[in-house]
C-alpha positions as a printed NumPy array, in Angstrom:
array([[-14.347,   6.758,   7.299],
       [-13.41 ,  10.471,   7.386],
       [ -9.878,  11.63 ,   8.122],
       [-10.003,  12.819,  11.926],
       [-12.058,  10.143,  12.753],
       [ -9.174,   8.036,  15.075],
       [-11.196,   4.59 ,  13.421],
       [ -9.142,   2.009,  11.911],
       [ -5.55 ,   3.504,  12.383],
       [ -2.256,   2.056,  11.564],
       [  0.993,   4.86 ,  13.038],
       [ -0.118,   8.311,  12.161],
       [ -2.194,   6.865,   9.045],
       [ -6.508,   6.865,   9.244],
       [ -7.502,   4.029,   6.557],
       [-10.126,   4.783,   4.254],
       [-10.998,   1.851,   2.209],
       [ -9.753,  -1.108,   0.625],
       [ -7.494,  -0.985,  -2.475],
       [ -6.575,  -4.533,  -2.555],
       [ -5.097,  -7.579,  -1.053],
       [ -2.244,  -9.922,  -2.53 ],
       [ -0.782, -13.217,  -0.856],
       [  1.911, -10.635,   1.356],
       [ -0.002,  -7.843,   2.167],
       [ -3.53 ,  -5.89 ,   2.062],
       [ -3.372,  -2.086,   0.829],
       [ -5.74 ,   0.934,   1.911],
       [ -6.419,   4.522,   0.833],
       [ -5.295,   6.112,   3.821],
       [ -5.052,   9.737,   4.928],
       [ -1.818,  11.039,   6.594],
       [ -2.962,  14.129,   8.8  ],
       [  0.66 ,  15.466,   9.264],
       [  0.956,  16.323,   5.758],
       [ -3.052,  16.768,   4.901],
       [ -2.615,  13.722,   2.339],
       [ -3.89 ,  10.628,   0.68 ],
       [ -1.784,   7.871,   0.21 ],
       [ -1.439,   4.24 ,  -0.046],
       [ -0.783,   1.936,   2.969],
       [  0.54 ,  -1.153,   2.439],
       [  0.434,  -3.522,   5.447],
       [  1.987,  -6.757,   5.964],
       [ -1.008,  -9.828,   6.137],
       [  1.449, -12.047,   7.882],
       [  3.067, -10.704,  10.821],
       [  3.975, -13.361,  12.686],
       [  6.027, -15.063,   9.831],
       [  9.704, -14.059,  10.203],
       [ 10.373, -14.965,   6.375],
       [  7.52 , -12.862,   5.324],
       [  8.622,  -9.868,   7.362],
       [ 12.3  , -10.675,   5.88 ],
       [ 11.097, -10.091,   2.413],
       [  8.533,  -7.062,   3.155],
       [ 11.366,  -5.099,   4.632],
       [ 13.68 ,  -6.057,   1.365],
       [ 10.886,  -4.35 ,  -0.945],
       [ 10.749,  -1.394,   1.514],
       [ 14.646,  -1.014,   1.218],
       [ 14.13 ,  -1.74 ,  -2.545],
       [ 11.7  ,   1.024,  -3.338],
       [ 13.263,   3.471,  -0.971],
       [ 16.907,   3.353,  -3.043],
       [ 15.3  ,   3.711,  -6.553],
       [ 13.46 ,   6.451,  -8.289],
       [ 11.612,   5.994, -12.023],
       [  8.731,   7.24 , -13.082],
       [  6.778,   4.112, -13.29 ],
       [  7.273,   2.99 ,  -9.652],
       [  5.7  ,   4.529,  -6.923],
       [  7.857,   6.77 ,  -4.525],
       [  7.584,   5.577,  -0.831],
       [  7.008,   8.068,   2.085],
       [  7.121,   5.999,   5.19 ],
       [  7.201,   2.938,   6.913],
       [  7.512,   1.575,  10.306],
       [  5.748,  -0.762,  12.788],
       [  2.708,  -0.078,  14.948],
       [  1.72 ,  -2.791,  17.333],
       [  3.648,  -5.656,  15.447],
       [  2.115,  -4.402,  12.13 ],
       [  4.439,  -3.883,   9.575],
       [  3.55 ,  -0.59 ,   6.831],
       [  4.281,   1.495,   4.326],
       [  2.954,   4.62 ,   2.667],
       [  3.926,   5.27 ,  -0.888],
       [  1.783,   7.617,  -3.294],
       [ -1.559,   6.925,  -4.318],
       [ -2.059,   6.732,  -8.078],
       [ -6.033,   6.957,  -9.274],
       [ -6.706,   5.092, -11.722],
       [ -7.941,   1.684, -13.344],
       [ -7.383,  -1.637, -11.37 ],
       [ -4.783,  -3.751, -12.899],
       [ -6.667,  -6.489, -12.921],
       [ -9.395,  -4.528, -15.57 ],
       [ -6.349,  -3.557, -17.837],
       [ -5.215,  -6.728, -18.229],
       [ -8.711,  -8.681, -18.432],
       [ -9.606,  -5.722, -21.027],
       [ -6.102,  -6.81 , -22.963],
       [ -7.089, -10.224, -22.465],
       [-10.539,  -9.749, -24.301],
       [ -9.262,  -7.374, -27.084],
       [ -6.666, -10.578, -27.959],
       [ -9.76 , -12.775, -28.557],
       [-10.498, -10.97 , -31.525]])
């Protein structure tokens, strides 16, 4: 997808790809036109669980009141037909998954 394109759209936000999923929520590269940006979209797998809503609000609320420079800052969030987001910085870089399966494999030795 190419920002402008209106496809696959969650608020304001145009998802790019796939990041990654987890068991609480699936994030995208996403492109946020108002500000001419990438950034990360987390969105919320299981909408219509009220305790799974519950707790993906608490880690909005969590990573909007703290600031260190080895979490990500968060931008946004909201709800856009009964899917829960948020946008926080993109970071490049390696999957976690590779760091830790390369840490894994250096141990062997």
């Amino acid at each position: 997808l190419r920002p402008g394109s209106g496809a696959n759209q969650v608020g304001e936000f145009e998802l790019l790809s796939k990041l990654g999923q987890g068991g609480m929520g699936t994030v995208y590269r996403a492109w946020q036109p108002s500000l001419s940006r990438q950034v990360a979209l987390k969105c919320l797998i299981r909408t219509d669980n009220p305790k799974a809503r519950a707790r993906f609000e608490r880690e909005i609320r969590a990573l909007g009141r703290v600031e260190h420079p080895n979490l990500v800052k968060i931008f946004a969030s909201g709800v856009d037909c009964d899917q829960c987001y948020y946008a926080m910085e993109l970071l490049e870089g390696m999957d976690l998954a590779v760091i830790g399966a390369r840490r894994e494999a250096l141990r062997q030795f």
